[in-house]
N, C-alpha and C positions, 0 to 999 in steps of 0.2 A: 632344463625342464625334462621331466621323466617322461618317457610315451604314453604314460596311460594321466597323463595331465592335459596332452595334447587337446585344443579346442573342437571341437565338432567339425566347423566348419574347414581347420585345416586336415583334418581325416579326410575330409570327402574328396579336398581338393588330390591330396596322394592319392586316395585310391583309384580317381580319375585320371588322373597321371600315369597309375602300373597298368592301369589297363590299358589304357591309349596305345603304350611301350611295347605291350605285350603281344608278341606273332605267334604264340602258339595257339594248337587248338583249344579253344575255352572249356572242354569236353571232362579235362585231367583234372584231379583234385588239387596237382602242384600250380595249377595256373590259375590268372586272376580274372574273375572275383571269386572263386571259390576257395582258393585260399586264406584270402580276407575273411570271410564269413567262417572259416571255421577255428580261426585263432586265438578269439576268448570270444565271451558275452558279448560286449562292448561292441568291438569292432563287428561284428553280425547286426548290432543293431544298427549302428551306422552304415554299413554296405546294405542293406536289404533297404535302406533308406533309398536307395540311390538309383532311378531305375533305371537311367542309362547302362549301368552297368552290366544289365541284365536282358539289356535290348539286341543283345546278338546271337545269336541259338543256329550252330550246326548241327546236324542229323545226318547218320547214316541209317539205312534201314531195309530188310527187309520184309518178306509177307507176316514175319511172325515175332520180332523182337526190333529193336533199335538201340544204336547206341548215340546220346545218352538213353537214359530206358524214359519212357515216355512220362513217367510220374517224375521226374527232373523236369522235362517239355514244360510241363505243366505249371512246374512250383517256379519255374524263370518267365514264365509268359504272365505269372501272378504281379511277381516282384516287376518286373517292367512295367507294372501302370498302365499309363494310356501312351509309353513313350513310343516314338516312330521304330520300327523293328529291322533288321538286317538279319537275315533267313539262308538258311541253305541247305540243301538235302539231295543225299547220293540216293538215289533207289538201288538195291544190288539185289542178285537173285535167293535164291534161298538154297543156303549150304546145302550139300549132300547128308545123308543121316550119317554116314563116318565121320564127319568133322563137327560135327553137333556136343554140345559138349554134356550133354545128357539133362541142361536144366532145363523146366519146364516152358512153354511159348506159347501163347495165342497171336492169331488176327489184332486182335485190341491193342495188342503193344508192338506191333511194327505199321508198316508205311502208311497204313489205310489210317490209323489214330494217330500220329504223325501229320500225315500231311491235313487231317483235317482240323486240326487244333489249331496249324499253318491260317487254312484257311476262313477259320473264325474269324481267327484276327488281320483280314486281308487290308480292312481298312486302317491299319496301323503302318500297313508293307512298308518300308524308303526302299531297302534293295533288297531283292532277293535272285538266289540260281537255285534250280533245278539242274540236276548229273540222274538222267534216267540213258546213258550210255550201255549198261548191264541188263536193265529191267523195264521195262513200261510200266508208268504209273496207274493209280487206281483214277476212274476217270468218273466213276457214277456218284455222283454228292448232290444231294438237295439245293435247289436254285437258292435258299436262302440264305445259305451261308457263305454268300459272295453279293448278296446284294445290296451291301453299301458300298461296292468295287474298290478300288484302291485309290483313293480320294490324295496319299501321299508318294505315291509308288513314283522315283525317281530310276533305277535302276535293275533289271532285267533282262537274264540271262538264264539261256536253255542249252543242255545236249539233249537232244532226242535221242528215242532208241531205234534207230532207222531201219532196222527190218520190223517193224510194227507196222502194221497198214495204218493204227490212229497213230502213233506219233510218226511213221513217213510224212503225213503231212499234216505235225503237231495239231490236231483236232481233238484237243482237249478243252470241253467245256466249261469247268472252271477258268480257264487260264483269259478267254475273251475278257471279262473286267481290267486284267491287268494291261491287256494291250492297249486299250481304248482309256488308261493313266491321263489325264488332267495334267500331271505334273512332269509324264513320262518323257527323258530324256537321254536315258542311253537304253539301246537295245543289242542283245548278242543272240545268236542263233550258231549252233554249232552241226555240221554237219548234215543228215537228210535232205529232204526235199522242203521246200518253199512253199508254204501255201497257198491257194488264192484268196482265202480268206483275209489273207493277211494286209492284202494290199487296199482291203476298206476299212478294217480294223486299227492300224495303224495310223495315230495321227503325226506323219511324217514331217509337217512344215515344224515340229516342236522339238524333233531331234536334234541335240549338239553329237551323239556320238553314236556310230551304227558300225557291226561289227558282223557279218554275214558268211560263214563259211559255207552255206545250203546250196542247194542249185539253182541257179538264177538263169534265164536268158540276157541277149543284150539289150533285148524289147524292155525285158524288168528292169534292170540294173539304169536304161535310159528314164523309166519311167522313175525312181528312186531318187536318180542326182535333180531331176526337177523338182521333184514336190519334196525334199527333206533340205531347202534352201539356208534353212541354219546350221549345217553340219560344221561344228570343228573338225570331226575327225570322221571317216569313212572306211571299211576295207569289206570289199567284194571280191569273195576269196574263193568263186567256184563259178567264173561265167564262161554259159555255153551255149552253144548254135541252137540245140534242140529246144523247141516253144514245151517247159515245162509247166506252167501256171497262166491263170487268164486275167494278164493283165488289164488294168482299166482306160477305159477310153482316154488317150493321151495323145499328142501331138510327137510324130519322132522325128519332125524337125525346126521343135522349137529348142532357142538356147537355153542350156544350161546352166545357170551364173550360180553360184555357191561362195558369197563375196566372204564370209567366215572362214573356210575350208583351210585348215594350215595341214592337214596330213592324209593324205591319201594312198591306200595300198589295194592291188587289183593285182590277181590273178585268173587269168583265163586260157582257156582248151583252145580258143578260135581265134583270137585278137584282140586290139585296143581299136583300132581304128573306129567302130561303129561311135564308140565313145567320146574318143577326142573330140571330134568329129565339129560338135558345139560343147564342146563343155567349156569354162572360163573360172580360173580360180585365181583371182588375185592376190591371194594372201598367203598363196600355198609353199609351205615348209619344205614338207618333209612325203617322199615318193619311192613307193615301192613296186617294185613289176616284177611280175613271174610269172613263168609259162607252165601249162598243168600238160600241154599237147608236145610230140613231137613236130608235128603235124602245124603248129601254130605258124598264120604269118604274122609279118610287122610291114607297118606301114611306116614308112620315113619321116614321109613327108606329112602324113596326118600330125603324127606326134609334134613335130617341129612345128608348127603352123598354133596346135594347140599351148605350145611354150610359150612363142611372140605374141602370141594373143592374150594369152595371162597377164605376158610380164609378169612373172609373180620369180620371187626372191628365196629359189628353193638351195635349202640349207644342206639335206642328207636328199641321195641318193641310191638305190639299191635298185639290183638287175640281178636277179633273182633266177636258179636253176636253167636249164639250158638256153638263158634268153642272149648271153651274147651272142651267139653263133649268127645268129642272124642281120647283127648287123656289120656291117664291112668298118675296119679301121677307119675310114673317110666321115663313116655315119656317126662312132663314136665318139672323132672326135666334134665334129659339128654339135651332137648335143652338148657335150660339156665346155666347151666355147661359148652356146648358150646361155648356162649358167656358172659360167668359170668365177665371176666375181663376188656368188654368194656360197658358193660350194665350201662345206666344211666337212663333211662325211659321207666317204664313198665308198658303196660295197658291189663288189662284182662276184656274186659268190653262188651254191646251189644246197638244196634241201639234202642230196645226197652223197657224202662226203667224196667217197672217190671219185667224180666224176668231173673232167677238169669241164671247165666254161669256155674255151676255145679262145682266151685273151693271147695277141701278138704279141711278136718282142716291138714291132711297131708301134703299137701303145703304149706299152709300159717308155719306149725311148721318147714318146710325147708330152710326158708328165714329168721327164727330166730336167730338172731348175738348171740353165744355161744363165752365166750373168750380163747378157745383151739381149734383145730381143723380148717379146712377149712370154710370160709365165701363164701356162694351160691353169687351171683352178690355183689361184696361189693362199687362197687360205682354207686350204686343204689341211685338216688335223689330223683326223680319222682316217685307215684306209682297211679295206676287207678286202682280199682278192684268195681266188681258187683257182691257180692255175698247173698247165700240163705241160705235154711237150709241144703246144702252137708257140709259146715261149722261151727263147734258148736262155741256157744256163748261166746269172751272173746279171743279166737285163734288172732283174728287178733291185737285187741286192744295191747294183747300180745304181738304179731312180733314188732310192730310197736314201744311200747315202748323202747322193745331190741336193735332196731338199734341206736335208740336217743340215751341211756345210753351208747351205746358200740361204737359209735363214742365221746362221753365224755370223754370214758377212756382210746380210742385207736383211735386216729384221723388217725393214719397212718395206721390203719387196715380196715378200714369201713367210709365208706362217709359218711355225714350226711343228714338222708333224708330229705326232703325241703317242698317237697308240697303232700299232697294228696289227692284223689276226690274218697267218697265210694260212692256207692250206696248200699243200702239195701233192697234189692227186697223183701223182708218180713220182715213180725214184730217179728223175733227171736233173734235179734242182741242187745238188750238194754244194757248188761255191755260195747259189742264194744262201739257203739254208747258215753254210758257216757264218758268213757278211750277217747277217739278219740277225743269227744270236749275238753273234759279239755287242754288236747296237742293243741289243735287250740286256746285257750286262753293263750296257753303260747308262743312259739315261731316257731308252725307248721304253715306253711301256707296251704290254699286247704278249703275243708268241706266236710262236712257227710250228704246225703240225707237219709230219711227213706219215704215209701210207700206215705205217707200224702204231703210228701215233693214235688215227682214225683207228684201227682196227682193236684195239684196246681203249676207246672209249668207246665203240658199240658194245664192247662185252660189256664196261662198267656201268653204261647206258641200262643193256638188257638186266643189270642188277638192279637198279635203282629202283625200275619199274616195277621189278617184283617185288621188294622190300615195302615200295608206296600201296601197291594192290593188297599186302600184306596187313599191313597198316592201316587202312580204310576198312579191313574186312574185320571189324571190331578188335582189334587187340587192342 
């Protein structure tokens, strides 16, 4: 059968199919659906049929133009019907007149007609992000174009542009419809400050997923794990001592139970302790910790106290930027004793590549598979470690051998490890280093960074960045 024989309804199905497939930006005339629609007649009548196709519309923009240009906006917000919409738009500043490229521009065709086209159609939203990182958005728009509010809005997500005094503490009037979502189920905030607004705005007990890099107290972050009791997933990734927002009357020593809760990640400047303290997560997976303070303590015994109290069956692990330092070999190994029997992914690792985590050759010698006696995490697959000179040379190569061979001899005693990712914050590791690659040449997956290593991917790091900034700024 020829392609232009092909049924209707199997057209539709393909071209839902190249879209689904499809990760590029929808923006280019080589991606789909606008490739379809401009193929022959035919196939244009059939895609413009279709209005999922046409339900996802990014935007870049700023005060004076957008890319796509707003009469595209316009002719896909057509073609999408009354389908539910997935939205996204960068706000960026407006070029310098040198890098202008002489063609003409109004207000009408960037962000201001842009995002209000957005907001016509609010009550279509499922997901949408705002990236006002570069620029503050326009914020003055007629109450009526939001007041059928977001009747579908499952997903939302912001960067503020946080030296703005309305977005330091996103007080943008449009946006209250969509927080106050019906349906609203995952929320992201990136950066700035926290509003107080926010915490009666938010209908929290409806959240499965909350994603929070702003600045939080522990009073907030206490007052959050209570009242968002449906959380799958959570991560409080900026708490701190200073009372920055006015929380609502709350109890801070009622329990926190989060019986959903399988992933939890927290980073803070002061501690966890306030936290552990009551919280209870029985279902809980997968745990991240990081310290933002030098300055930070750690409670031992709080942490431990909130683990038995779980009982919960956590899978991955992470200890995150200078947070081993603070606990003594005795502490680390009692947590992972812990959860020695559900452990499969463990990272001890930091945000900043050179900087080792202060791991023992003590520990690493406690994760060594011996074929008598008790095995520390034995279905341990995954491992991340960042280590220095607190680690002498050949300990780890060591370990690491151990488990390969003693999952050989004893599959039913010890898992076999799969992948692993060093980093060697210093040049004292060379026997690891050799031991480590030879096992990556044989049947280890993962790699071995050394200093030179790090230092050549910050430079192709600070490439990328630019090439990406490049790239979003209309080319």
């Amino acid at each position: 059968m020829s392609i232009v024989d092909f049924p209707t309804e199997l057209l539709e199905l393909i071209f839902i199919y190249s879209h689904n497939a499809s990760n590029a930006h929808p923006i280019r005339s080589t991606d789909a659906p606008l490739n379809l629609s401009q193929t022959c007649t035919r196939w244009k009548e059939v895609a413009s049929g279709i209005p999922f196709l046409w339900s996802t519309i990014s935007a870049v923009a700023n005060h004076t133009s957008s890319t796509p240009p707003v009469k595209v906006v316009v002719e896909w917000m057509h073609l999408s019907d009354a389908h539910p919409l997935t939205l996204s738009l960068a706000c960026q500043r407006q070029p310098a007149i040198a890098d202008r490229d002489g063609s003409p521009s109004s207000p009408d065709c960037g962000v201001s007609r842009i995002l209000e086209l957005f907001l016509v159609n609010m009550y279509r939203w499922r997901a949408v992000s705002f990236d006002f990182t570069q620029q503050a958005p326009p914020i003055h728009y007629p109450d009526s174009l939001t007041a059928s509010g977001a009747p579908q809005l499952e997903c939302l997500e912001i960067y503020p542009f946080s030296w703005s005094p309305r977005l330091g503490t996103l007080s943008i009037p449009w946006i209250v419809p969509a927080l106050s979502a019906p349906l609203l189920r995952s929320f992201t905030s990136h950066q700035g400050k926290f509003p107080s607004a926010f915490f009666f705005q938010i209908q929290w007990g409806q959240l499965t997923h909350l994603h929070l890099e702003t600045h939080l107290s522990e009073l907030a972050c206490l007052f959050i794990l209570q009242s968002a009791f449906n959380l799958v997933e959570c991560h409080l990734l900026n708490v701190r001592r200073e009372f920055v927002e006015a929380v609502p009357n709350f109890d801070p020593l009622l329990v926190a139970t989060l019986p959903c809760l399988r992933v939890l990640g927290l980073a803070s400047q002061v501690g966890f302790e306030r936290l552990f303290r009551l919280l209870v997560t029985p279902e809980l997976r997968a745990l991240e910790l990081a310290t933002r303070s030098t300055q930070m303590r750690w409670d031992h015994a709080q942490f431990m106290a909130f683990l038995r109290r779980s009982s919960c069956p956590i899978t991955s692990l992470t200890l995150r930027d200078l947070f081993i330092s603070r606990l003594a070999t005795s502490e680390l190994r009692e947590l992972l004793t812990q959860i020695s029997d559900t452990l499969t992914s463990l990272a001890i690792t930091s945000d900043i590549p050179g900087t080792p985590v202060m791991i023992q050759s003590a520990f690493l010698r406690e994760l060594v598979y011996r074929p008598t006696g008790s095995v520390l995490c034995p279905q341990l697959e995954r491992l991340s470690l960042q280590i220095g000179t607190s680690a002498q040379d050949g300990e780890l190569g060591r370990m690491v051998v151990s488990r390969l061979a003693g999952h050989r001899q004893a599959p039913a005693r010890i898992a076999r490890l799969q992948h692993i990712d060093v980093v060697c914050a210093t040049d004292t590791h060379v026997e690891d280093v050799r031991q480590l690659h030879a096992l990556l040449e044989d049947d280890l997956e993962g790699r071995v960074r050394v200093l030179a290593d790090l230092q050549n991917a910050d430079d192709e790091a600070d490439l990328v960045a630019q090439r990406n900034f490049r790239r979003r700024s209309f080319t």
